[in-house]
C-alpha positions as CSV (number, residue, x, y, z in Angstrom):
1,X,0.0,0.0,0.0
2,X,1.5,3.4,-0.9
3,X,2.0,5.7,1.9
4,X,1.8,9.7,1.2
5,X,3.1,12.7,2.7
6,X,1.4,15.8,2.0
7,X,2.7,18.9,2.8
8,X,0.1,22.0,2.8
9,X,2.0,25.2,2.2
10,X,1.3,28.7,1.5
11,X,2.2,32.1,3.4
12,X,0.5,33.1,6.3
13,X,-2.8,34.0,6.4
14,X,-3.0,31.7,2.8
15,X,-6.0,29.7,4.3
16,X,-3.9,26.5,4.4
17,X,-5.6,25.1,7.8
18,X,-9.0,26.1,6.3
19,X,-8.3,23.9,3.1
20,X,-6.9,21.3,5.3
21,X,-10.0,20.7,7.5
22,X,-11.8,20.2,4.9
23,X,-9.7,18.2,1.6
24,X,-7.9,15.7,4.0
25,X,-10.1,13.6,5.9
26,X,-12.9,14.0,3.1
27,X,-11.2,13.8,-0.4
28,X,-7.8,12.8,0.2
29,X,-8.7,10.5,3.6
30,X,-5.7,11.5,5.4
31,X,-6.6,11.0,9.2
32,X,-3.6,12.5,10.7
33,X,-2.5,16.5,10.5
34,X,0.3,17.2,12.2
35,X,0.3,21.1,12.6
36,X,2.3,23.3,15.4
37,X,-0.1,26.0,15.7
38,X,-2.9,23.9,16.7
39,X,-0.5,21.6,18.7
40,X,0.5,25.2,20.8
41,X,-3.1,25.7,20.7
42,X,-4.0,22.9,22.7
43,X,-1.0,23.4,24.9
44,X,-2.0,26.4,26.3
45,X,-5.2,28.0,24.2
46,X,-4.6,31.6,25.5
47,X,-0.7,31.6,25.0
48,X,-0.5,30.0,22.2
49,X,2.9,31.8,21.0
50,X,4.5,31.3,24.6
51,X,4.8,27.2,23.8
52,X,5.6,27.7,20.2
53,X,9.0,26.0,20.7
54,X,7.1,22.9,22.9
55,X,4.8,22.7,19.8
56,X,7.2,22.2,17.4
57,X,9.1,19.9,19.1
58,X,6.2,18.0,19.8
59,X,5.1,18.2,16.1
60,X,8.9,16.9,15.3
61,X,8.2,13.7,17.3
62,X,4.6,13.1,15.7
63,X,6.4,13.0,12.2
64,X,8.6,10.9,13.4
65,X,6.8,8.9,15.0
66,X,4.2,8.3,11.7
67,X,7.0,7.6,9.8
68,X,8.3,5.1,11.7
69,X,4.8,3.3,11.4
70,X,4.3,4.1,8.3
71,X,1.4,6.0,8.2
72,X,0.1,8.7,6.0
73,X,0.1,11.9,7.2
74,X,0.1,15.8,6.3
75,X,1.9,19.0,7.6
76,X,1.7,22.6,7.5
77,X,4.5,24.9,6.3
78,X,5.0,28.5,4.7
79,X,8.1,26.7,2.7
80,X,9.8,29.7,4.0
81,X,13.0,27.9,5.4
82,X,14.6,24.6,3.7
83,X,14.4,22.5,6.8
84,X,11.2,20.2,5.3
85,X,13.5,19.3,2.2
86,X,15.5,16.9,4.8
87,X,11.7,15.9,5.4
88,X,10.7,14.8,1.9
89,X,13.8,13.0,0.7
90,X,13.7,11.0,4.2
91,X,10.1,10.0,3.4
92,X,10.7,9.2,0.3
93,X,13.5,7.2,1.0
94,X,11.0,5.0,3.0
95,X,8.7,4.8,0.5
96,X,6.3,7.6,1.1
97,X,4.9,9.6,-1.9
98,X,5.3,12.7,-1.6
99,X,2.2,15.4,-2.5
100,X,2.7,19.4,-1.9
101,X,-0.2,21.8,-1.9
102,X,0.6,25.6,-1.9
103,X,-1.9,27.9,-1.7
104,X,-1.0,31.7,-2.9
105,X,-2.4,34.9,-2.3
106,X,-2.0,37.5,-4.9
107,X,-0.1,40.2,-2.7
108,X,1.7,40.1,0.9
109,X,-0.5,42.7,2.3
110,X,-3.1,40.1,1.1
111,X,-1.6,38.2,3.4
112,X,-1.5,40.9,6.4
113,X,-4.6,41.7,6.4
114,X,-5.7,38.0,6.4
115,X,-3.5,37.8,9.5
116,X,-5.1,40.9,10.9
117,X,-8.6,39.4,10.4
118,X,-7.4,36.1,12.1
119,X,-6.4,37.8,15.0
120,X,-10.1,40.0,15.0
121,X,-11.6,36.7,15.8
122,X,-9.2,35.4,18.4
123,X,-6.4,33.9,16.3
124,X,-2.3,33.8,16.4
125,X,-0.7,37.2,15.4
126,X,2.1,37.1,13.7
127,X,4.2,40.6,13.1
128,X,4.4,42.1,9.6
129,X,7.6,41.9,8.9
130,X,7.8,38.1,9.6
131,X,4.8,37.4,7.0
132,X,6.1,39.4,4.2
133,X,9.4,37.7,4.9
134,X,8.0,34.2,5.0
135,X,5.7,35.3,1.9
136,X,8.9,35.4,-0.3
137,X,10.7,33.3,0.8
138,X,8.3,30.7,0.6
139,X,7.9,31.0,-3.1
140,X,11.1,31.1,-3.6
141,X,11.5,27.9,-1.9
142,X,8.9,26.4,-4.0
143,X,10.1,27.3,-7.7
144,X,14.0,26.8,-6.0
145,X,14.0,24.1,-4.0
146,X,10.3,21.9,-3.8
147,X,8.7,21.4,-7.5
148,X,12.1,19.2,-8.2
149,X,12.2,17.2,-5.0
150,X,8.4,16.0,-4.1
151,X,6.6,13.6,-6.5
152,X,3.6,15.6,-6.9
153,X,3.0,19.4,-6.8
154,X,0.0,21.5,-7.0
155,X,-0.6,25.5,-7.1
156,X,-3.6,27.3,-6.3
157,X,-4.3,31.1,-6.1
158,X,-6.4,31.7,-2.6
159,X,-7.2,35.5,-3.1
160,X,-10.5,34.6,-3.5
161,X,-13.4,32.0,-3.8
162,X,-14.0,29.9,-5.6
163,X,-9.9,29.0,-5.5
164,X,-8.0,28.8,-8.7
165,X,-6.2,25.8,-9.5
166,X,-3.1,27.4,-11.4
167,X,-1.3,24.3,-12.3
168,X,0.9,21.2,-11.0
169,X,3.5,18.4,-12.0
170,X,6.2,16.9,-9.8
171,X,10.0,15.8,-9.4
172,X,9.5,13.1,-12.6
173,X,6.8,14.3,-14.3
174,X,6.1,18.0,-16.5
175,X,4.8,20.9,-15.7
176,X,0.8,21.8,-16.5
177,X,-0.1,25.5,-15.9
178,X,-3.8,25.7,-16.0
179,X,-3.7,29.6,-15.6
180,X,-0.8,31.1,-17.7
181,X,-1.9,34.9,-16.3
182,X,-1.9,33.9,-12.5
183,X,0.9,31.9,-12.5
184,X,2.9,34.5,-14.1
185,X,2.0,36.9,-11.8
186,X,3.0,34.1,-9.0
187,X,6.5,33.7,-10.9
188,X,6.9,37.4,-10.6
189,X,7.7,37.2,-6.8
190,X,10.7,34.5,-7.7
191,X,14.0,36.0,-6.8
């Protein structure tokens, strides 16, 4: 039975938790969703931020602990450091295919003031400077370091609903774009 990895990605404030509520356990039957914010979240549910580093750990062992049993599971990442590419080729080296799902949002302050919202209705801040940071360097991450590594890759533009599926491929197979205008204007932010 093939075992999958899938790694949900986008900047903050991208809707990637939304997404995952939702297209794991129903269309893609993933039971497990290893996430640090909602591990900090049940560590302490009004200071979230002040176990951030517990969370992660903790979030550290659960990955390792599912592959070492060899169970299907997802993450959540903003790509924004290279740390999960030790991730991939370690699950794939046990057999794991590996699926990434980045959602974009057209702008960083797109991204603020979906941060800003968030927080209006009790959410994790996260300073300004950290998600326009993590913004770029997350796609640049993806384009540099991600489409060539994981088996599958998917792209979708989360400005707005419906969501825009803007195209896909993966480490052995070509690229689709589905939405030339929108992924050019995606490309734009590649450094």
């Amino acid at each position: 039975m093939v075992r999958h990895l899938y790694i949900i990605a986008g900047c903050n404030g991208s809707g990637k938790t939304t997404a995952s509520m939702t297209i794991l356990p129903k269309s893609l039957l993933v039971k497990e969703f290893v996430n640090a914010d909602e591990i900090a979240k049940g560590l302490s549910p009004f200071n979230p931020e002040g176990v951030a580093l517990e969370a992660g750990r903790l979030m550290l062992e659960r990955i390792d602990y599912l592959l070492e049993q060899g169970e299907s599971f997802s993450i959540e990442t903003t790509l924004a450091t290279k740390s999960y590419i030790r991730l991939v080729e370690r699950a794939q080296g046990l057999g794991y295919m590996v699926h990434l799902i980045f959602f974009w949002l057209e702008t960083p302050e797109l991204a603020v003031n979906r941060v800003a919202e968030r927080v209006s209705k009790g959410g994790h801040n996260i300073p300004i400077e950290v998600i326009e940071r993590r913004y770029k360097a997350g796609i640049n991450n993806l384009f540099k370091l991600f489409m060539g590594k994981v088996d599958v890759w998917s792209v979708y533009d989360n400005s707005r609903q419906p969501r825009i599926y803007l195209a896909t491929g993966g480490k052995n197979i070509g690229t689709m774009v589905l939405n030339k205008n929108r992924f050019s204007k995606l490309m734009q932010y590649v450094g």
